[in-house]
Structures are given as C-alpha cells and as structure tokens.
C-alpha positions in Angstrom: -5.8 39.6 20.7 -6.4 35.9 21.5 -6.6 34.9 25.4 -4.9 32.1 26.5 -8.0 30.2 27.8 -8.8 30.4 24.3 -5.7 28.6 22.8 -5.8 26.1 25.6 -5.7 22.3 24.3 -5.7 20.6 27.5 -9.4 20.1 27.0 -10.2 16.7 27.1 -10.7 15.5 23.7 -14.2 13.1 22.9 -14.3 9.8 21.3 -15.4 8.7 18.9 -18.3 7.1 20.3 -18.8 10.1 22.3 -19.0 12.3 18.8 -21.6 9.8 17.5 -23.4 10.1 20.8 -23.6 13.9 20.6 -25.4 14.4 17.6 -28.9 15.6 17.4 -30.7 12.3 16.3 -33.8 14.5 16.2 -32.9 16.5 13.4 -31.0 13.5 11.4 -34.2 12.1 11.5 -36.3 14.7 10.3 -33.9 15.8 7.5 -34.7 11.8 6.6 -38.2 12.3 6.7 -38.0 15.5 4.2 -35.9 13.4 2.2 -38.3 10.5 2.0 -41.0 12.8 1.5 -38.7 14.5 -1.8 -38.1 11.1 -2.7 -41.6 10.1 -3.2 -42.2 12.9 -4.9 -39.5 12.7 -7.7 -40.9 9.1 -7.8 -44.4 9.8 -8.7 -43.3 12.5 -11.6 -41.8 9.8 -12.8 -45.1 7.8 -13.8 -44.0 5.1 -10.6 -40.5 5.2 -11.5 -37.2 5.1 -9.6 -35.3 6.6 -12.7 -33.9 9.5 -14.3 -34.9 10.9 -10.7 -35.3 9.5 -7.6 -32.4 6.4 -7.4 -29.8 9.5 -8.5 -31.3 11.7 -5.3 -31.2 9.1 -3.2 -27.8 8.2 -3.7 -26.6 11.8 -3.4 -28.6 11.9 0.0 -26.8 8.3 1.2 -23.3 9.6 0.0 -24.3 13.1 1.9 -25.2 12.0 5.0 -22.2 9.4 5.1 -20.0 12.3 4.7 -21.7 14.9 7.2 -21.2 11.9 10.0 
C-alpha cells in the first residue's frame, strides 16, 4: 500500500525554465556528436550525397530531439 508522503502534491512544482535548466547538456550534446558522426557516415555511402540517406536521418533526429525536450 501507497504512503501518504508518496501521494503528496504539495511539492513545489518547477518551471519551465527550471525543467530546461535541469537537463543534462552533457549528454544532449554527445547524443549530437554520435549523430553528426552517423550523419557523415550515411553521407559518404552516398558518393557525397545528402540523399536517399542522410537529409531523411537528420530530420528524424531534429523532429526527435524537438519532441524529447
């Protein structure tokens, strides 16, 4: 059975700014890094190339990350 600490919603609740704030920068950035790194890749097996590849993973990426913040 639940305690009552646990159903308690008198925490204070975080902005916005405050959510933004609290996210780990360090690994958004290195998840962008990987990507860049996947990226290049799909570009180069595509003779220099931004299609049938690369432009459709990097818009999945954009739309990703959008949504995950």
């Amino acid at each position: 059975m639940a305690s009552l600490s646990m159903l308690d919603t008198s925490a204070p609740r975080l902005s916005l700014t405050q959510k933004i704030w609290s996210i780990n920068w360090g690994l958004v950035t290195l998840l962008g890094i990987i990507a860049c790194f996947g990226f290049a890749m799909l570009y180069s097996a595509a003779n220099g190339d931004l299609q049938p590849w690369a432009a459709k993973q990097m818009i999945r990426f954009a739309i990703s990350v959008a949504l995950v913040l």
